[in-house]
Structure formats: structure tokens, C-alpha cells
ROLO-19573 format. One line per field, with one value per atom (N, C-alpha, C): residue in one letter; chain; x, y, z. Coordinates in steps of 0.2 Angstrom, whole numbers, padded with zeros to 4 digits. Example, Ala and Ser with C-alpha at 12.3 -4.5 7.8 and 13.67 -1.06 7.14 Angstrom:
REM ROLO-19573
residu = [a,a,a,s,s,s];
chaine = [A,A,A,A,A,A];
u = [0066,0062,0066,0064,0068,0064];
v = [-0028,-0022,-0016,-0011,-0005,0000];
w = [0039,0039,0039,0035,0036,0039];
//
This chain:
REM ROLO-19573
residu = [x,x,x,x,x,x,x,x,x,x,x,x,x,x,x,x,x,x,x,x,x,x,x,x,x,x,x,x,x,x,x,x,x,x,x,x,x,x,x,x,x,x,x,x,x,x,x,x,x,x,x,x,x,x,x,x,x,x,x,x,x,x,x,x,x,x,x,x,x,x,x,x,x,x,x,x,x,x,x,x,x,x,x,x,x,x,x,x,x,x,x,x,x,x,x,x,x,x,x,x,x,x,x,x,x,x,x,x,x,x,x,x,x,x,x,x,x,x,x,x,x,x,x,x,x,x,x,x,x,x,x,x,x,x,x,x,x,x,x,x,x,x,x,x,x,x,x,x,x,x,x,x,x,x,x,x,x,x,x,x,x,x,x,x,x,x,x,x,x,x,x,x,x,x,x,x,x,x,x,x,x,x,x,x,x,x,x,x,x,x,x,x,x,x,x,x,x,x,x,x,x,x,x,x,x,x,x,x,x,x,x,x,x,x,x,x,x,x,x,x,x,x,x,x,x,x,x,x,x,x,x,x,x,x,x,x,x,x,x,x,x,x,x,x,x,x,x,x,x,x,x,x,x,x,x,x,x,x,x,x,x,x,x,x,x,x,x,x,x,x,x,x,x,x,x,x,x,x,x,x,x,x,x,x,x,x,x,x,x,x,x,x,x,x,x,x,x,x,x,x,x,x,x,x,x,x,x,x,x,x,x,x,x,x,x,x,x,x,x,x,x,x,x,x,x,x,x,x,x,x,x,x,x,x,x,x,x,x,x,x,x,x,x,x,x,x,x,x,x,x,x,x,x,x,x,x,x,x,x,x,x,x,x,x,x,x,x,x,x,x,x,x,x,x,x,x,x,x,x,x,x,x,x,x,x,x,x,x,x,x,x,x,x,x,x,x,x,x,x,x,x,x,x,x,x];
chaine = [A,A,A,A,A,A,A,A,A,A,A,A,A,A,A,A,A,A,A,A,A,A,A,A,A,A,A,A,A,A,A,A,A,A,A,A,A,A,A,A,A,A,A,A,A,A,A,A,A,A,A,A,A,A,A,A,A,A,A,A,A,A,A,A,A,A,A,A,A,A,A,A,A,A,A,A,A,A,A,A,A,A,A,A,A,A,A,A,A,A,A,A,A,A,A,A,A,A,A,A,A,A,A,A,A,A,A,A,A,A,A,A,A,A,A,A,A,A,A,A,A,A,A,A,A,A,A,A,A,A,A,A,A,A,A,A,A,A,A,A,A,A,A,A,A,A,A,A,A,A,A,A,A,A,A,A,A,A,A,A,A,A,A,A,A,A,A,A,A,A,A,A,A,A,A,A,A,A,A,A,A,A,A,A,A,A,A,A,A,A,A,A,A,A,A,A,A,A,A,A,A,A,A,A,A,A,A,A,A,A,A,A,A,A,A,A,A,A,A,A,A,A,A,A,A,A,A,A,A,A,A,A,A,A,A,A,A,A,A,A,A,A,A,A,A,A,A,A,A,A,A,A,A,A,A,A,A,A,A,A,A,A,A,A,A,A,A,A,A,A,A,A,A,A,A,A,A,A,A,A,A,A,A,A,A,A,A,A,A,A,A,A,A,A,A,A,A,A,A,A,A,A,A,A,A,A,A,A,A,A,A,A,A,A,A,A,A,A,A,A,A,A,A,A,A,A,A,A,A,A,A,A,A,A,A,A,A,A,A,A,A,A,A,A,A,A,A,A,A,A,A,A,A,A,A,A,A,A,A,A,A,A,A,A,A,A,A,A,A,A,A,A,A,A,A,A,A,A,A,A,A,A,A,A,A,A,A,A,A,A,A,A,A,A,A,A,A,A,A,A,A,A,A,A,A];
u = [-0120,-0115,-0111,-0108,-0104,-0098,-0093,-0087,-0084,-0079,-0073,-0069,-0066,-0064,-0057,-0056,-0052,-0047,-0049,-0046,-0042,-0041,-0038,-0027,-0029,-0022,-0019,-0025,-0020,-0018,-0018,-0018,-0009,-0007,0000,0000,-0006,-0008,-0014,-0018,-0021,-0015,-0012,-0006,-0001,-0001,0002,-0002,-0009,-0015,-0015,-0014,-0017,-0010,-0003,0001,0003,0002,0002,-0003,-0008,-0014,-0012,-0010,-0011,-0002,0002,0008,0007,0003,0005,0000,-0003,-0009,-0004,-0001,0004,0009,0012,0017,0014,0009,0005,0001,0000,-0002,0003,0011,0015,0019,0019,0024,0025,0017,0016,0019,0021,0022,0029,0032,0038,0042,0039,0043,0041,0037,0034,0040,0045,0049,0048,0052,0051,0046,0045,0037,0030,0029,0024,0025,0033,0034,0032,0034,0032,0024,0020,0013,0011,0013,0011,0013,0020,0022,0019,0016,0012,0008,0004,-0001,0003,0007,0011,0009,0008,0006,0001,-0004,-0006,-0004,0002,0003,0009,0008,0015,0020,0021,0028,0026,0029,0031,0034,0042,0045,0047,0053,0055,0049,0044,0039,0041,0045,0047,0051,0054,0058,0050,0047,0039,0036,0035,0033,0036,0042,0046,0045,0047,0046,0038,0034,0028,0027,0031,0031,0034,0040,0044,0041,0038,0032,0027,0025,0019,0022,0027,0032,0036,0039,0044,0040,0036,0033,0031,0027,0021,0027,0032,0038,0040,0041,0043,0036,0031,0023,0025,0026,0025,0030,0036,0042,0041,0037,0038,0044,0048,0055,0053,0056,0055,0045,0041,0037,0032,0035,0032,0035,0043,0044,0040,0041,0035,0028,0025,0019,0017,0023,0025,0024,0026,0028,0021,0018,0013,0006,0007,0001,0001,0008,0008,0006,0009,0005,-0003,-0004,-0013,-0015,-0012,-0014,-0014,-0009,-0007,-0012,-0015,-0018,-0026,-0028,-0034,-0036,-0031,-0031,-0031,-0029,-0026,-0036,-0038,-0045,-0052,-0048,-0055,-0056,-0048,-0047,-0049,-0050,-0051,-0061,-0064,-0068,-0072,-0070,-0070,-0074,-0080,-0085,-0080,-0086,-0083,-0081,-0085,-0084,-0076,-0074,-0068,-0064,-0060,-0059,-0057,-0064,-0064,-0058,-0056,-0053,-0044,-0042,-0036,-0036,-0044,-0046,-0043,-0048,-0049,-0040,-0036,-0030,-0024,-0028,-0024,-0024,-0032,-0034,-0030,-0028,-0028,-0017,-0013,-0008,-0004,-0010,-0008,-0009,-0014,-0013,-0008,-0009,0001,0005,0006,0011,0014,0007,0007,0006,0004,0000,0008,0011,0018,0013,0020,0021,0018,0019,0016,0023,0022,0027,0030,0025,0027,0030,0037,0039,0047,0050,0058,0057,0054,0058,0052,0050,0048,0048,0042,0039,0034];
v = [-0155,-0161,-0160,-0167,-0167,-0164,-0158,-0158,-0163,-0167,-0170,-0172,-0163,-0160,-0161,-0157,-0158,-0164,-0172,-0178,-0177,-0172,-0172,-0170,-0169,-0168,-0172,-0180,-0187,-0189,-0189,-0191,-0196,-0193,-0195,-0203,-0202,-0208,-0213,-0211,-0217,-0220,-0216,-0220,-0225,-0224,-0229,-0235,-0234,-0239,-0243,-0237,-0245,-0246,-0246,-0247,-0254,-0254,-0260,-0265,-0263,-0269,-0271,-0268,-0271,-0276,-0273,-0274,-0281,-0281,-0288,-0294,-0290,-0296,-0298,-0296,-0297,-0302,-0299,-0306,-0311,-0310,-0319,-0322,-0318,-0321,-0324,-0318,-0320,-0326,-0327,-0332,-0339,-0342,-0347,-0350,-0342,-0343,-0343,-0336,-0336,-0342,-0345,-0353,-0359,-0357,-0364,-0369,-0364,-0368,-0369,-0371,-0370,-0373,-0377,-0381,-0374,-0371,-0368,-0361,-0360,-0351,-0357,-0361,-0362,-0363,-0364,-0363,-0357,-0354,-0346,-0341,-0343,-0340,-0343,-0349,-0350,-0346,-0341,-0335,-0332,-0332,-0326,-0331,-0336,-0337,-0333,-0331,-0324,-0320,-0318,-0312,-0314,-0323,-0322,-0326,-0325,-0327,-0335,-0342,-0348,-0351,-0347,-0350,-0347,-0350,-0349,-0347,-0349,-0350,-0350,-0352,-0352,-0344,-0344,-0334,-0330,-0329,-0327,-0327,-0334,-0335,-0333,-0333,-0330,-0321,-0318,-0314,-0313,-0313,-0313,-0313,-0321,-0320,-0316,-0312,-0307,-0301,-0300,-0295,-0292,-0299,-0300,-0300,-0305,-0306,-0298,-0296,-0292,-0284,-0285,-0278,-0277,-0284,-0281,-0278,-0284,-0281,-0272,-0272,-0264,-0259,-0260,-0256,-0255,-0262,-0260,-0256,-0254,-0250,-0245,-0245,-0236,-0237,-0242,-0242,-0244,-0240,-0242,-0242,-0239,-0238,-0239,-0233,-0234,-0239,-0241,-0248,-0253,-0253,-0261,-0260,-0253,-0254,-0254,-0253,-0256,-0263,-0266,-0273,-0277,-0272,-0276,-0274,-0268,-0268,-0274,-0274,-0278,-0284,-0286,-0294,-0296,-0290,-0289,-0290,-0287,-0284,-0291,-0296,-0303,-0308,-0306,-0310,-0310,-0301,-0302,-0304,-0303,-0306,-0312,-0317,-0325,-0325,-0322,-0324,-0323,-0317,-0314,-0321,-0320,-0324,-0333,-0335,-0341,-0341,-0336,-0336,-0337,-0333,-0332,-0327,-0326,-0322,-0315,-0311,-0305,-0307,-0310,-0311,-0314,-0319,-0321,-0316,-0311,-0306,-0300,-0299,-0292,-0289,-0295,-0292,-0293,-0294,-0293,-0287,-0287,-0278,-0273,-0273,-0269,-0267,-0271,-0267,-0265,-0267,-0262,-0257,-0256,-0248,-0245,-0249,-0247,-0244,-0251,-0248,-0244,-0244,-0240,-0232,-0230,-0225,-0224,-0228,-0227,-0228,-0227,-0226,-0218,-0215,-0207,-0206,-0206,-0204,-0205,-0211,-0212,-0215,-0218,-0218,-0214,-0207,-0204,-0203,-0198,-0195,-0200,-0206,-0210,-0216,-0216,-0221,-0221,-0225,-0226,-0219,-0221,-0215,-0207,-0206,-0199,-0195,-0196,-0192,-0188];
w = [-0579,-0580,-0574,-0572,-0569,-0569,-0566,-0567,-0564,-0567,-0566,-0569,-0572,-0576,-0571,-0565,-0560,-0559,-0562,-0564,-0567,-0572,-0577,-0574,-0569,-0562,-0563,-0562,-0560,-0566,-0573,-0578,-0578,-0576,-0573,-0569,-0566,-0562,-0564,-0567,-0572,-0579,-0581,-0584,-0578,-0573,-0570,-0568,-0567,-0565,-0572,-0576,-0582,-0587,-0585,-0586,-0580,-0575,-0570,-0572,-0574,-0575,-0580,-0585,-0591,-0592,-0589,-0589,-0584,-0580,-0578,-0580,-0583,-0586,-0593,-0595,-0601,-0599,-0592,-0588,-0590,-0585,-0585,-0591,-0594,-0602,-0604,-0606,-0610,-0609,-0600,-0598,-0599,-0602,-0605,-0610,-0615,-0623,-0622,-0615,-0618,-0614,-0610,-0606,-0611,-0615,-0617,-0621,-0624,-0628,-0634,-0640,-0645,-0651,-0648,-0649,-0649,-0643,-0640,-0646,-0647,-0653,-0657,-0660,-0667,-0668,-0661,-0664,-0662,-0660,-0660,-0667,-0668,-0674,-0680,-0678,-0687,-0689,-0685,-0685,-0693,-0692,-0699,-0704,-0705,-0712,-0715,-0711,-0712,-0719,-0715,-0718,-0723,-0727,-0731,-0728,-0721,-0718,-0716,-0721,-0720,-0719,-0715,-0713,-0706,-0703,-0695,-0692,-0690,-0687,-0677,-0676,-0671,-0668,-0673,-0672,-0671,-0676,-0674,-0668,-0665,-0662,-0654,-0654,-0648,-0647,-0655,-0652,-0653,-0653,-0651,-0643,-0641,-0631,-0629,-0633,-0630,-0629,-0635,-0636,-0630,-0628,-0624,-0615,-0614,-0607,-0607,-0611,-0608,-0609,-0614,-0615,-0608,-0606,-0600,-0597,-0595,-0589,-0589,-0596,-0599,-0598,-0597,-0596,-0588,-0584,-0577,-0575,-0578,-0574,-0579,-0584,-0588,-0592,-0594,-0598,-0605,-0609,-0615,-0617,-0614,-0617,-0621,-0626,-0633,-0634,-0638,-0641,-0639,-0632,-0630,-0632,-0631,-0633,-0641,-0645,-0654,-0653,-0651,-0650,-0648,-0641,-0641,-0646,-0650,-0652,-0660,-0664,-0668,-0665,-0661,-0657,-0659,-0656,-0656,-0662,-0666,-0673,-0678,-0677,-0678,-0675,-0667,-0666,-0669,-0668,-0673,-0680,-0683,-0688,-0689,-0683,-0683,-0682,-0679,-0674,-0682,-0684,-0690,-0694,-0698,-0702,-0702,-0696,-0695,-0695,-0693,-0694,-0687,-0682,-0674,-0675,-0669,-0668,-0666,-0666,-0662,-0655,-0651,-0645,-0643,-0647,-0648,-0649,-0655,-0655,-0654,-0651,-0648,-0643,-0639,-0633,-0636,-0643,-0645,-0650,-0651,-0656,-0651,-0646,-0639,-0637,-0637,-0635,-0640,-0647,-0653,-0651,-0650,-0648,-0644,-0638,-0631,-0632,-0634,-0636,-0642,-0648,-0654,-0648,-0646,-0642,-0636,-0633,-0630,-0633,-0638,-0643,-0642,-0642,-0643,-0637,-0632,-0625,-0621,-0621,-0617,-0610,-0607,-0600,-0594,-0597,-0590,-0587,-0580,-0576,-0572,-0570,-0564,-0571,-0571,-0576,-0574,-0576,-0577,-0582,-0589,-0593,-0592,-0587,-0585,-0591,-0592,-0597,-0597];
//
């Protein structure tokens, strides 16, 4: 087998690789929803009827954008972290739900499954060394 066990040095530095990539693909996802105005949250925030919640669909729905805009902002510079990646993993966890529930293939899906996983574990994992909160 190969070692490259010795990778395990940068681990500080694939946390900032995929704290950049992801954090900016969240910019530019989020900025739609969070410029869109309150029209654009209140059809994002409809997703909660889901879970019960039928009213202020617009509060929902912002922070939702906030979730997704400010969090990435908070992954690229390592601030705030965990809370952001709380923030975006309930996002996810709303929008898979919005996807299962309607009756969306996996293909649909999958890719707001996929990053439950990715930030319920930065939850625990953190930022890494290269971040505002140095950890």
C-alpha cells in the first residue's frame, strides 16, 4: 500500500483548501437569495412548512441566505467556524428535506445530502490552524 500517511502534516492545509472552496461556492450560491429581497426569502423560507413552521416565511428564508452568504464568508476567513458550519448544515438538512419530500430523485438531492455530511463534521473537525480563530 501506498504511504501517504506523511499527508497527514498538511491536514491544517486541506482544511483551508476546502474551507475556500466551499466557502466561496456558498458566496455565490448564497448571494442570490441573500440580495434577492423579500419576495426571493419568502420563497426559500416556505421550505419550513416542512417542518410545521407557517408563518414568517420570509424570516426563514433570510436567515437561510444568511446561513449560506455569510457562513461561506465565515469558512473563507476561519471565523466563527463551527456556528457557520451549524448554520449551514441545518440549511442543508432543510433543503434535503424540501428535495426528499417533494419527491426529487437522488440525483436532485444528493448534493445538499452530501454537504450535511461534509459540515455536521466541521462541526467537530473545526477550522484548522490557517483561520482567524486558530485552532
Amino acid at each position: 500500500m501506498l504511504a501517504l500517511k506523511f499527508l497527514g502534516k498538511f491536514k491544517d492545509f486541506g482544511l483551508l483548501v476546502m474551507r475556500l472552496g466551499l466557502g466561496l461556492a456558498f458566496v455565490m450560491h448564497g448571494s442570490q437569495k441573500m440580495f434577492g429581497g423579500m419576495d426571493r426569502w419568502t420563497q426559500v423560507g416556505s421550505s419550513m412548512t416542512n417542518f410545521g413552521m407557517n408563518h414568517y416565511h420570509y424570516v426563514w428564508g433570510f436567515l437561510a441566505a444568511f446561513a449560506e452568504f455569510g457562513g461561506g464568508v465565515f469558512l473563507i476567513l476561519g471565523f466563527l467556524t463551527r456556528p457557520a458550519a451549524i448554520m449551514m448544515w441545518f440549511t442543508m438538512v432543510v433543503a434535503t428535506t424540501f428535495h426528499v419530500l417533494r419527491g426529487d430523485g437522488f440525483d436532485v438531492y444528493s448534493h445538499a445530502l452530501e454537504l450535511c455530511v461534509v459540515f455536521f463534521a466541521l462541526i467537530f473537525v473545526g477550522p484548522g490552524r490557517f483561520s482567524i480563530d486558530q485552532e
